[in-house]
C-alpha positions in Angstrom: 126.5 109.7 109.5 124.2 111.9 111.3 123.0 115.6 111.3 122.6 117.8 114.1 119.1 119.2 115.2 118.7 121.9 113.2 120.1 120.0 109.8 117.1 117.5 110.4 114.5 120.8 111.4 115.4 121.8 108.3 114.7 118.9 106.3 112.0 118.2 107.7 110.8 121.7 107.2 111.8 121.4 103.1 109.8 118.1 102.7 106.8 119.2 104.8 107.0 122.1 102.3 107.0 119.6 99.4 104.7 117.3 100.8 101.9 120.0 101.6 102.9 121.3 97.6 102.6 117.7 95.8 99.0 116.8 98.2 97.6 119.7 96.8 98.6 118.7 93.2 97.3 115.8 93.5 93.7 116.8 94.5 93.2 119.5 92.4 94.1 116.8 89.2 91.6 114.2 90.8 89.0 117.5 91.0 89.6 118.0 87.3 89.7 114.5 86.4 93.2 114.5 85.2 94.0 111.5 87.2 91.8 108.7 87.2 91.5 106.8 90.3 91.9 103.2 88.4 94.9 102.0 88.1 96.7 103.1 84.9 100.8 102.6 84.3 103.5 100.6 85.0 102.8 97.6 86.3 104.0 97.3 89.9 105.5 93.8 91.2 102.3 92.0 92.6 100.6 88.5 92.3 99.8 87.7 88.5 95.9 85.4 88.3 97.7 83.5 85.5 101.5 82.7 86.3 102.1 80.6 89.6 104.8 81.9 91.8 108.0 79.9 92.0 109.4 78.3 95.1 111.0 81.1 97.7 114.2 81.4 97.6 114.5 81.3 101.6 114.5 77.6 102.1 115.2 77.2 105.6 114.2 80.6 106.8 111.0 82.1 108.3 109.5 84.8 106.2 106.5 87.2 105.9 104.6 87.4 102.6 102.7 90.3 101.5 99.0 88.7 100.0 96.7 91.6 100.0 96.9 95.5 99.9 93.4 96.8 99.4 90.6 98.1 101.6 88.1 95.6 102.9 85.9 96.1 99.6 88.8 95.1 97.3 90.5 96.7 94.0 88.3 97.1 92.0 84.9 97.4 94.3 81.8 96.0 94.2 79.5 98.0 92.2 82.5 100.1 90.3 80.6 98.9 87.0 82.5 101.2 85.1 86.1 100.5 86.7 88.7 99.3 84.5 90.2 97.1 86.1 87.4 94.5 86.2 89.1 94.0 82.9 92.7 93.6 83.5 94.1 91.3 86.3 97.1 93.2 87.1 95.3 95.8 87.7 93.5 94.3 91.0 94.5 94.4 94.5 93.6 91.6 96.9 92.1 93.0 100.2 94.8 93.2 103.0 96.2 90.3 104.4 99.9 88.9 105.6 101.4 85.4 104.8 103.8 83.9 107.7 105.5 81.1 106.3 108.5 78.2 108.0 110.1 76.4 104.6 111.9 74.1 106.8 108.6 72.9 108.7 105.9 73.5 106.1 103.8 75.5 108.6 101.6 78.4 107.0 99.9 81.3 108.7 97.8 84.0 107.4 96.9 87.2 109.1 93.2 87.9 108.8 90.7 85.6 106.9 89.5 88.3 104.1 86.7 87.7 101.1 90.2 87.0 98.8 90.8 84.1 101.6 90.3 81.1 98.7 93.3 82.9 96.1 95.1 84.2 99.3 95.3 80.5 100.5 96.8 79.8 96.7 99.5 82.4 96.6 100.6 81.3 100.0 100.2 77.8 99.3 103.0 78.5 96.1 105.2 80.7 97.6 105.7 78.5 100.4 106.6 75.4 98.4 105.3 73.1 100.9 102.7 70.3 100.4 99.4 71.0 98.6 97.3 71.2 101.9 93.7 72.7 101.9 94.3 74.7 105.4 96.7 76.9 106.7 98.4 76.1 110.1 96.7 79.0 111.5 94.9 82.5 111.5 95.3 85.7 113.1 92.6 88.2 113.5 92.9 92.0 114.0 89.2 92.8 113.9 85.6 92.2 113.2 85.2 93.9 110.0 83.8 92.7 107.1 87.5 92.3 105.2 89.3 90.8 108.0 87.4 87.5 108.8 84.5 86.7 106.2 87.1 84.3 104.6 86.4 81.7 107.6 83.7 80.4 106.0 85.8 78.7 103.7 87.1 76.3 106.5 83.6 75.4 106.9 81.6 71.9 106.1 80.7 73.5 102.8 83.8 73.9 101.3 87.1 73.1 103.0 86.1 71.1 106.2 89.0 72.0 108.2 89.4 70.3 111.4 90.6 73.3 114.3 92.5 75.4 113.0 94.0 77.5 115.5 92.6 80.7 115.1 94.0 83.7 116.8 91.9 86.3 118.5 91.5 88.7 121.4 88.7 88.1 123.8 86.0 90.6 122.2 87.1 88.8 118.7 86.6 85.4 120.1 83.4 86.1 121.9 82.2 87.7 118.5 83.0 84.2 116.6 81.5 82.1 119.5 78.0 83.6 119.9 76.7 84.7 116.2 76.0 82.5 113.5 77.3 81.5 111.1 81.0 81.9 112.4 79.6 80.0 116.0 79.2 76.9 113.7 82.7 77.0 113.1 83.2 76.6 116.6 80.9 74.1 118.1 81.9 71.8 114.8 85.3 72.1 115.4 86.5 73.5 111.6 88.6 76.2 114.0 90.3 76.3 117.3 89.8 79.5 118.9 93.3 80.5 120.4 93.4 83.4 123.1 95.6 86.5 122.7 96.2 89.0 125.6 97.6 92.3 124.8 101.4 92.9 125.2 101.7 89.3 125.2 104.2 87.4 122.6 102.9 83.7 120.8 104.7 81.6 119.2 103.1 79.8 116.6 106.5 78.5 115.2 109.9 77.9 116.6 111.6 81.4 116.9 108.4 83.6 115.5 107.1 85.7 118.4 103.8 87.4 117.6 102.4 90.2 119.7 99.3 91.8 119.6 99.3 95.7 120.0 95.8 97.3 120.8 95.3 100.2 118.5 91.9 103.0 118.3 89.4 101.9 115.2 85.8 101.7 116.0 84.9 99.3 117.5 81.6 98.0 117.4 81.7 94.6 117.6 85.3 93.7 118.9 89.0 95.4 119.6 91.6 96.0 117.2 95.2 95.3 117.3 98.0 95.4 115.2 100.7 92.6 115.0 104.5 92.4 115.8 106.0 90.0 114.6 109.6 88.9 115.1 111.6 86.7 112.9 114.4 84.6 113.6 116.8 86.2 111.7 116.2 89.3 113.9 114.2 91.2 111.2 110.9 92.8 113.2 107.7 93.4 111.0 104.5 95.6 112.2 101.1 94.7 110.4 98.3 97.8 111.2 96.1 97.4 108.7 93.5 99.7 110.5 93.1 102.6 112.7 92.1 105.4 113.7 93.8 108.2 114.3 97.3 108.6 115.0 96.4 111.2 117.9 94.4 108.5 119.4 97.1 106.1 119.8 99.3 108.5 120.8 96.2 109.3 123.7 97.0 105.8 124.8 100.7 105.7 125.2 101.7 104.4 122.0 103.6 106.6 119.2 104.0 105.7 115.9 107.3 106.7 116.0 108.5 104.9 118.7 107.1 101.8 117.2 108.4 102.4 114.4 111.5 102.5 115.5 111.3 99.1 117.3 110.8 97.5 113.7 112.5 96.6 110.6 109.3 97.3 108.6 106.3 99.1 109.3 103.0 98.0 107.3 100.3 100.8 107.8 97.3 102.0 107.5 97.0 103.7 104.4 93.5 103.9 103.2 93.5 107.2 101.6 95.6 109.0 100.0 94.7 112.2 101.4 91.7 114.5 103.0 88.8 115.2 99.8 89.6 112.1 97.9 85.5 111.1 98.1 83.8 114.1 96.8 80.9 114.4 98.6 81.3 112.6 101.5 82.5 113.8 104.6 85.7 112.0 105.5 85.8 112.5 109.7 82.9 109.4 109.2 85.5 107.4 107.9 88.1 107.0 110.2 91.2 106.6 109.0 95.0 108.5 108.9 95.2 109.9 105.5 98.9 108.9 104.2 99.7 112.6 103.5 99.0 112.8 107.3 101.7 110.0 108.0 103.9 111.5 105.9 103.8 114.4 107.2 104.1 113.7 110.7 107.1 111.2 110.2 108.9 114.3 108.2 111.8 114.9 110.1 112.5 111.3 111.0 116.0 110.1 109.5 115.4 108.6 105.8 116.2 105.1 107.3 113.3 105.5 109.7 111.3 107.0 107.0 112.2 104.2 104.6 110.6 101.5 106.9 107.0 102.6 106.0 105.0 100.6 103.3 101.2 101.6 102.9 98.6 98.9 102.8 94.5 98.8 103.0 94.4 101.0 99.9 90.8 102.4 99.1 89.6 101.8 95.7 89.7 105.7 95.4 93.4 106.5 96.3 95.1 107.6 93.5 99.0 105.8 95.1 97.5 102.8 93.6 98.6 104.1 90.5 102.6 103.8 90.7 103.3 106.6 88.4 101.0 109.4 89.9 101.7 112.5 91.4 100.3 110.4 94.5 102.7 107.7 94.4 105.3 110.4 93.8 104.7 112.3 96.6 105.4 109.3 98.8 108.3 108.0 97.3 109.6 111.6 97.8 108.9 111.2 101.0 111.5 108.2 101.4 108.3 105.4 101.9 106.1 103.2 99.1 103.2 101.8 98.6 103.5 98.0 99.5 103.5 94.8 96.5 101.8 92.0 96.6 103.8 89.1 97.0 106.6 90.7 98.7 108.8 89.3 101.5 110.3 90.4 104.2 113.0 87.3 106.2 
């Protein structure tokens, strides 16, 4: 069924009005330190270090796996001496990163080559239940910062030794790899196989997967950025934007969220923080990214099947939604969308 204009001004209107009440709930416990910005509760459905993953169930079907959903720095970070969850493995987050797998080929890709890239390659290696092969089929790269392609090195002569893998870039991103060491080593010794992309334009890297780059705003100092469409061939259509911007900005070059979002089955975004003040001290329009209480809100009014298509990825070490049983996390399940799991799939 639907409802009228109004119904859905209306709703919209009530959860803005919720939304704006549960934000500020939320900041003023992290300002008191009511909520700690570790993980603490439930334990969400995720990769466990210790127990393997069992075969997927989709034998003969394409499908997208979910292997990381933390900022570029990781869950817990670097220096965070006093985190946690340095202590308890199900506790960490892997830094953001996509499995594409075929069961009824064996072919594995991964989307962006993160500092997780060696357990990454494990989890997708399992879930797959292919052969036991050190490289993956190939790579997809949405950017040149330090989470999205340190993990190349591990192809290289001192560890892996891959022999070209086809390695998906745009032309900034390729031009990055080929003229600074030590990713031009790759190159000229043949460990990867740099594969153009040109935005707009659809690959297929297996039978029936169409990937498409989408340019999207995020700085940009050393190559492009682009999110990734990717359709299945079961008909199910995934977006992967780990990174960007602003919203406004996209919207500045012809691109809505909304619209996208509703050319998709599942939306994967950019959900670094949880919202505006959650790095005391720091000013946060340095950091560019969409808070989720700003996705949130502007997707409001959308219908809860719309809404429902949103899963939050690239998760700072600070945001409270980590947590699944916080006000945070809350707030945006009330809002009809979640906080992505590692090691879920989409087919």
């Amino acid at each position: 069924m639907q409802a009228d204009d109004a119904t859905w001004d209306e709703r919209g209107l009530s959860r803005r009005n919720a939304i704006a009440t549960g934000a500020a709930t939320v900041l003023a416990s992290l300002a008191a330190g009511r909520i700690s910005t570790a993980y603490a509760g439930e334990e969400p459905s995720g990769m466990n270090e210790t127990q393997p993953r069992p075969q997927s169930p989709f034998a003969q079907t394409p499908f997208t796996v979910v292997l990381g959903i933390a900022q570029d720095g990781g869950v817990p970070q670097a220096g965070s001496f006093g985190d946690a969850r340095w202590n308890d493995p199900a506790r960490r987050r892997h830094v953001v990163s996509l499995g594409l797998v075929d069961p009824s080929s064996g072919k594995r890709f991964i989307f962006d080559a993160t500092p997780d890239f060696p357990r990454q390659l494990l989890e997708l290696h399992r879930i797959s239940g292919g052969p036991a092969r050190p490289a993956v089929d190939g790579i997809f790269l949405t950017h040149a910062h330090i989470g999205h392609y340190p993990g190349l090195m591990y192809l290289g002569k001192e560890a892996i030794g891959a022999s070209k893998v086809p390695t998906y870039a745009m032309p900034r991103m390729r031009a990055f790899l080929e003229t600074n060491g030590p990713w031009s080593q790759l190159v000229t010794l043949g460990n990867i196989a740099l594969q153009p992309l040109v935005a707009g334009e659809a690959v297929e890297p297996i039978a029936g997967v169409r990937v498409t780059p989408i340019p999207v705003p995020h700085r940009g100092e050393f190559s492009e950025t682009v999110a990734f469409r990717i359709e299945l061939p079961g008909g199910k259509r995934v977006l992967w934007l780990p990174d960007i911007d602003t919203w406004r900005e996209w919207d500045a070059m012809g691109t809505r969220l909304e619209d996208v979002l509703a050319s998709v089955d599942v939306a994967y975004l950019d959900g670094c923080f949880f919202a505006n003040g959650e790095l005391p001290g720091r000013d946060m329009s340095k950091i560019p990214h969409p808070p989720m209480m700003e996705t949130i809100e502007r997707l409001a009014a959308l219908p809860d099947a719309e809404r429902a298509k949103v899963r939050f990825i690239h998760l700072n070490h600070t945001n409270p939604a980590l947590d699944p049983a916080s006000d945070a996390a809350r707030t945006i399940r009330d809002a009809g969308m979640r906080v992505a799991d590692e090691g879920e799939i989409v087919s």
